[in-house]
C-alpha positions as CSV (number, residue, x, y, z in Angstrom):
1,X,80.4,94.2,105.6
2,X,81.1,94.6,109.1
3,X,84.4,94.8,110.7
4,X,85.2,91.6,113.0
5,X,86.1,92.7,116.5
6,X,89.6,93.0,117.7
7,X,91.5,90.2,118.9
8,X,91.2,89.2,122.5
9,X,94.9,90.1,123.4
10,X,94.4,93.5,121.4
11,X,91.2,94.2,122.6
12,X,91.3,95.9,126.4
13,X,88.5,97.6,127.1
14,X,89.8,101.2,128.1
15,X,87.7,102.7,130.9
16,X,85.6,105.8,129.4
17,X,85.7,108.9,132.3
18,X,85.3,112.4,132.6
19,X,87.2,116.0,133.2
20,X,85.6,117.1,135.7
21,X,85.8,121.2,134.3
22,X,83.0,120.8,132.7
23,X,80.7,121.0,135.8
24,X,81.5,123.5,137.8
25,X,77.9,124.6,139.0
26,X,77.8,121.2,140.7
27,X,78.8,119.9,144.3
28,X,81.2,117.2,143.8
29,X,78.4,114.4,145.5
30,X,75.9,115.9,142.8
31,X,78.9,115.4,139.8
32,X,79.2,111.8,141.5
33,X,75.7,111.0,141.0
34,X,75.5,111.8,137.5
35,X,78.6,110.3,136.7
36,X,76.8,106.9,138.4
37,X,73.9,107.7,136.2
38,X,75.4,108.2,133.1
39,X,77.9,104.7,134.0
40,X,81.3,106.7,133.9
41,X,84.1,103.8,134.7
42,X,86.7,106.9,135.5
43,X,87.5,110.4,136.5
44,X,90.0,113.3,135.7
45,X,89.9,115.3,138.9
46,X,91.6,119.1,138.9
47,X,93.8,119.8,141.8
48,X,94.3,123.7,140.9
49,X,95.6,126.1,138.5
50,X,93.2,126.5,134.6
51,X,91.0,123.6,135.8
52,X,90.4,124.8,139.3
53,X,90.0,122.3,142.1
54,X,86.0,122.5,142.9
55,X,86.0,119.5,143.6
56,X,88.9,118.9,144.8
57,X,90.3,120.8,147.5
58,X,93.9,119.1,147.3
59,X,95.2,121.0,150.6
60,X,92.8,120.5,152.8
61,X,93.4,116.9,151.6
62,X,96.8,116.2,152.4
63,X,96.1,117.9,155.5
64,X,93.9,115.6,157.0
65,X,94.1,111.7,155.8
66,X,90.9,110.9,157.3
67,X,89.1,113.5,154.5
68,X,91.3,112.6,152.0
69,X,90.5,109.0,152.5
70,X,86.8,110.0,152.8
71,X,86.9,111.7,149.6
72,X,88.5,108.9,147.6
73,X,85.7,106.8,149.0
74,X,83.0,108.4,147.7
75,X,84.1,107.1,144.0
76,X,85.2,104.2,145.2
77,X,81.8,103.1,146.7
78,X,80.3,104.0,143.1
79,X,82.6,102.1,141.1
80,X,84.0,105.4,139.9
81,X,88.2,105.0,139.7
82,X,89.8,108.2,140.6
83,X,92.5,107.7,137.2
84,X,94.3,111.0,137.2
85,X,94.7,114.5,138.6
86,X,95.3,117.2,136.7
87,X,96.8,121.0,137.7
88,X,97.4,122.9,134.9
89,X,99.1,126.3,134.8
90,X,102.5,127.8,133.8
91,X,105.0,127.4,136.4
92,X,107.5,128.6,134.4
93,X,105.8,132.1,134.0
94,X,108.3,135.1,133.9
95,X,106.1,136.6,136.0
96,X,108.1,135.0,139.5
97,X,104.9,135.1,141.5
98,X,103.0,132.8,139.1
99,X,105.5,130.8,138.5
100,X,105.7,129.6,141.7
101,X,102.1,129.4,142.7
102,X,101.9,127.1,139.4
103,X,104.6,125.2,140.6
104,X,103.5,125.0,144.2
105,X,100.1,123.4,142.8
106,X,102.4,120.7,140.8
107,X,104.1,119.5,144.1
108,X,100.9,119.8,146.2
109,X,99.3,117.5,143.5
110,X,101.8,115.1,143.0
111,X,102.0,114.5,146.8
112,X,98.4,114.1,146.6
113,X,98.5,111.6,143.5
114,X,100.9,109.4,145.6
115,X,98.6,109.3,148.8
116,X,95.9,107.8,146.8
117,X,97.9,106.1,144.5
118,X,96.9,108.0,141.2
119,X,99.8,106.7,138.6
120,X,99.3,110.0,136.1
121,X,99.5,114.0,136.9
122,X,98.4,116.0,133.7
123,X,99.6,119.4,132.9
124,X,100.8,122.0,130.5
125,X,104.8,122.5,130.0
126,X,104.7,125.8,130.8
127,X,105.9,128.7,128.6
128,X,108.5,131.2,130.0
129,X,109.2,134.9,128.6
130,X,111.4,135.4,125.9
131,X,114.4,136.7,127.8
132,X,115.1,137.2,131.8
133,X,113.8,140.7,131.7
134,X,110.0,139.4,130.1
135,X,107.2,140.0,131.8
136,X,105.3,137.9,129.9
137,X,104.8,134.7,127.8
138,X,106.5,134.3,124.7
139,X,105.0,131.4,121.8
140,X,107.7,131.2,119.8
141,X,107.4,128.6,116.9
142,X,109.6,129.8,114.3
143,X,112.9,130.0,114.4
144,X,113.4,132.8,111.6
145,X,113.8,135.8,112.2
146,X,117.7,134.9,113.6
147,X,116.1,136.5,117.2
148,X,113.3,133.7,117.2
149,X,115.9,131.1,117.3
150,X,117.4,132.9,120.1
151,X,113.9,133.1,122.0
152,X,113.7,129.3,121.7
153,X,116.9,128.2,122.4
154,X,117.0,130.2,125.6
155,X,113.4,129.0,126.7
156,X,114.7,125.7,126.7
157,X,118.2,125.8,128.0
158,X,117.6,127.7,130.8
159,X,113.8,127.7,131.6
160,X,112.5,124.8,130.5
161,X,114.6,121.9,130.9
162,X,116.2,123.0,134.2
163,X,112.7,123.7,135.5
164,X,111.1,120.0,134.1
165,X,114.4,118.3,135.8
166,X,113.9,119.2,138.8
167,X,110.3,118.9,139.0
168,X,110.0,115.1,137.6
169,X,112.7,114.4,140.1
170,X,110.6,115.8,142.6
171,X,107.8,113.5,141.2
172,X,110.3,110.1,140.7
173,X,111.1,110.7,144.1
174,X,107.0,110.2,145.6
175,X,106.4,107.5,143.0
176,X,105.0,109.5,140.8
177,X,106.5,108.5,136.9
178,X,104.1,109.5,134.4
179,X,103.9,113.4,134.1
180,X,101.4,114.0,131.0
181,X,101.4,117.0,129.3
182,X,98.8,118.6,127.1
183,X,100.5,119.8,123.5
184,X,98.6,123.2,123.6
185,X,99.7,126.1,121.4
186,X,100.6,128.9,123.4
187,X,103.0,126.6,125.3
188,X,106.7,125.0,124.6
189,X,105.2,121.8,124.1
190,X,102.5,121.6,121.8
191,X,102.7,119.0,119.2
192,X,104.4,115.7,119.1
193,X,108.2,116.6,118.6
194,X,108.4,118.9,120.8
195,X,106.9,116.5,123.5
196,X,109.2,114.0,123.0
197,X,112.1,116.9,123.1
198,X,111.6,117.4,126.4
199,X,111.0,113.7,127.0
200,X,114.8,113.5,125.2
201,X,116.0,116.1,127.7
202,X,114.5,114.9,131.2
203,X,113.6,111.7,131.3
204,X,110.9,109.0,130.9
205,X,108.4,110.5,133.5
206,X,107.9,113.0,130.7
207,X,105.0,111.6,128.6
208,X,101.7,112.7,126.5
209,X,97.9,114.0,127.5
210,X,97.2,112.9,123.7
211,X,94.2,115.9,123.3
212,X,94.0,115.7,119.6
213,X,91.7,118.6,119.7
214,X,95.4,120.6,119.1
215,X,96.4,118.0,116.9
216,X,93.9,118.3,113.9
217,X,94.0,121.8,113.5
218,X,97.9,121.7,113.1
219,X,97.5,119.2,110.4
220,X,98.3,115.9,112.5
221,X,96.9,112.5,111.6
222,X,95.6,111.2,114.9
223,X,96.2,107.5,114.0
224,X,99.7,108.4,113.6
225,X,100.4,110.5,116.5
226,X,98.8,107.6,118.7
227,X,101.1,104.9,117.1
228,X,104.4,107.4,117.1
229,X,103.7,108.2,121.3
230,X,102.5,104.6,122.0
231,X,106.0,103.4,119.9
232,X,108.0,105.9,122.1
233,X,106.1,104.6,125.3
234,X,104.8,108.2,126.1
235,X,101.6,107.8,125.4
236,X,100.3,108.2,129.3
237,X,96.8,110.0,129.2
238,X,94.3,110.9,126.5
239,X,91.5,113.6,126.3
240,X,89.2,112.7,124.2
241,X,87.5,115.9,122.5
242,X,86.8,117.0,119.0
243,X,88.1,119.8,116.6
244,X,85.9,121.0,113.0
245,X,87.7,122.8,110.6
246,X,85.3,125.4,108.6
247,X,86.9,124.5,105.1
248,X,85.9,127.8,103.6
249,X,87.5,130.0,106.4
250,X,90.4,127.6,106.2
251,X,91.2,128.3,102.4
252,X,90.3,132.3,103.4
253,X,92.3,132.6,106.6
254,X,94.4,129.8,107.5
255,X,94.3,127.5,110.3
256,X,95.6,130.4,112.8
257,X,91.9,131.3,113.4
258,X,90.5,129.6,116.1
259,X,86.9,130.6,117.6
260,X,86.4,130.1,121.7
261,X,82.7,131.5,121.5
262,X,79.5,131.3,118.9
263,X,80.1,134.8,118.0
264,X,83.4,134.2,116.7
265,X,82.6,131.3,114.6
266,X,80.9,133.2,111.3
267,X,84.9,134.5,110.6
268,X,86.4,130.9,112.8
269,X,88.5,128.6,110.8
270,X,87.9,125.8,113.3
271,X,87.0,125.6,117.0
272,X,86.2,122.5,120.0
273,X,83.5,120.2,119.2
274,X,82.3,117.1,121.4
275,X,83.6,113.7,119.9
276,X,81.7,113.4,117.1
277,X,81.0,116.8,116.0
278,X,84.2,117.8,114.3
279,X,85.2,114.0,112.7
280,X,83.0,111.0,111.6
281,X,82.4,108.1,114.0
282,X,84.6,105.9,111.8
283,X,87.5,108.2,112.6
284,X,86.6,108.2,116.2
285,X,86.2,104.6,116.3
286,X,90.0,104.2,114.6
287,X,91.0,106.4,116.9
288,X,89.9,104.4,119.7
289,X,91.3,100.8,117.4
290,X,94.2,102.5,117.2
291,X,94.5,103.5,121.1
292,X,94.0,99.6,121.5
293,X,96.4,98.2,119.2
294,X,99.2,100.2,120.7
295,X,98.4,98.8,124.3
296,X,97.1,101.8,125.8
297,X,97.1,102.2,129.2
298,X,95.1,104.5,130.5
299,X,91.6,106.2,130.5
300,X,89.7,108.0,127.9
301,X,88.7,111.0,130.0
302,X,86.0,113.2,128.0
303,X,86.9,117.0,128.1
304,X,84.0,119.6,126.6
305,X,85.0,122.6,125.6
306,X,82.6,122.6,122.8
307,X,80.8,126.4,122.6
308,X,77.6,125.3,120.7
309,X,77.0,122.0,123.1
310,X,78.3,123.3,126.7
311,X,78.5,121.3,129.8
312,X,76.7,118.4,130.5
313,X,75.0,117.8,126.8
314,X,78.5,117.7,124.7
315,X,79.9,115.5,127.7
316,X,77.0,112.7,127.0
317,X,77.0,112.9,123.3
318,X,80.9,112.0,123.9
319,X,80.1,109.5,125.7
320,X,77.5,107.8,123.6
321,X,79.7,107.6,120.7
322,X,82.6,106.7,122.7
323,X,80.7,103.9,124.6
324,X,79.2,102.4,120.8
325,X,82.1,102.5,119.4
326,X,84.3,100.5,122.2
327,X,81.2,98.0,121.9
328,X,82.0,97.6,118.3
329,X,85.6,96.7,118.8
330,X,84.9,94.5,121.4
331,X,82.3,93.0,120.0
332,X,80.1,93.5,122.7
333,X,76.3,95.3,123.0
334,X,76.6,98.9,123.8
């Protein structure tokens, strides 16, 4: 029997967009054109650091209005709503030059969000080194051996917080009170409590890029972590992109094993898939109930990372499935 729709006061329709990443060999008029094509509602633009800013040249921007303006206009006049800019890096590297290059990019594109009123900047906590002598990154997890727990509890005390204070101030002060970041391993934040530990410790400008792509392989029900942010009233951005766990290599090797290339995957115990590819369309389509039910508020911007269906072709499966099954809660034709 089919499901009946959601109820009318439930039942928003959440504007389906794209991360712009995954199309880097085109200009961004060409990108704008297929978006228009394909009937993308919304866009995830990168201002700089990992997602580069080719189409997006954020300085030159905020340098002169009348481009910036011009820019803006050019989704605008395709019904195309510019939803969220995204710069993420580490800008609390050890590494002093990095840090404040990544950092730099965070001010440059929260000035830039508040010029054309963009509500949500997306980016990665950072993670610093394990000491002030590092020179590099430090993941640590685990708070055993004793010098683990001393790792993380001076990451946090004197990196991270400080750092995050300052810089949603920064961003509270140009209007700018939704800071999203991505829970990625390899960086403090990068699961659910930890998130809203640093939400605890700054403030409420702290909030989630919900990417369950990190979430499944960590063991996370994504219905849960939806309802858990969307309780805490963190839940500001969402990517929507797909993890498959290899069962076999999963009972061999762990979950530790992840595969960023089709040679890897023989030996991978999971690695990115397009929605779809990694869990059923039911679960995608309770995903997306479940994203409505806690009165979601922003976009679902379609990231592809997938190695076996790169750019463009994992983007539109994403977007079929993402499209039918929005038109199934609605109760609406696809």
């Amino acid at each position: 029997m089919q499901e009946a729709p959601l109820p009318p006061g439930v039942a928003r329709k959440i504007p389906i967009g794209v991360f712009d990443p995954a199309f880097p060999d085109l200009s961004l008029d060409e990108m704008i054109e297929k978006f228009t094509a394909w009937g993308i509602e919304a866009v995830e633009i990168g201002t700089g650091g990992y997602p580069g800013d080719k189409h997006c040249p954020a300085q030159q921007l905020l340098d002169d209005p009348a481009k910036m303006r011009a820019w803006k206009r050019k989704f605008e006049d395709k019904n195309i709503r510019v939803a969220t800019l995204s710069c993420h890096g580490n800008p609390v590297h050890p590494d002093a030059k990095i840090a404040q290059r990544d950092a730099e990019i965070f001010r440059r594109t929260v000035l830039l969000a508040e010029r054309m009123g963009v509500e949500v900047v997306v980016g990665f906590s950072g993670c610093p080194g394990g000491n002030a002598t590092d020179t590099m990154p430090n993941w640590a997890t685990y708070r055993w051996p004793p010098e683990y727990a001393q790792i993380l509890d001076w990451q946090w005390k004197e990196r991270v917080i400080p750092y995050w204070k300052e810089a949603a101030k920064f961003a509270r002060s140009h209007g700018i009170r939704k800071l999203a970041f991505e829970m990625h391993p390899g960086f403090v934040v990068y699961n659910p409590m930890t998130l809203l530990k640093l939400r605890d410790a700054v403030g409420e400008e702290i909030g989630a890029n919900c990417d369950l792509s990190h979430l499944f392989w960590q063991g996370c029900d994504p219905i849960e972590v939806i309802r858990l942010l969307g309780k805490q009233g963190a839940l500001f951005h969402a990517h929507m992109k797909d993890t498959v766990l290899y069962k076999e290599n999963v009972a061999r090797h762990g979950v530790l094993n992840f595969a960023f290339s089709t040679s890897e995957l023989p030996q991978a115990s999971e690695t990115f898939r397009a929605v779809g590819y990694g869990h059923s369309a039911n679960t995608w389509k309770e995903i997306v109930r479940t994203y409505m039910e806690v009165g979601y508020q922003g976009i679902f911007s379609i990231e592809n990372e997938d190695p076996i269906l790169p750019g463009e072709v994992g983007v539109q499966r994403a977007l079929a499935l993402l499209k039918n099954v929005r038109a199934e809660l609605l109760g609406t034709a696809a």
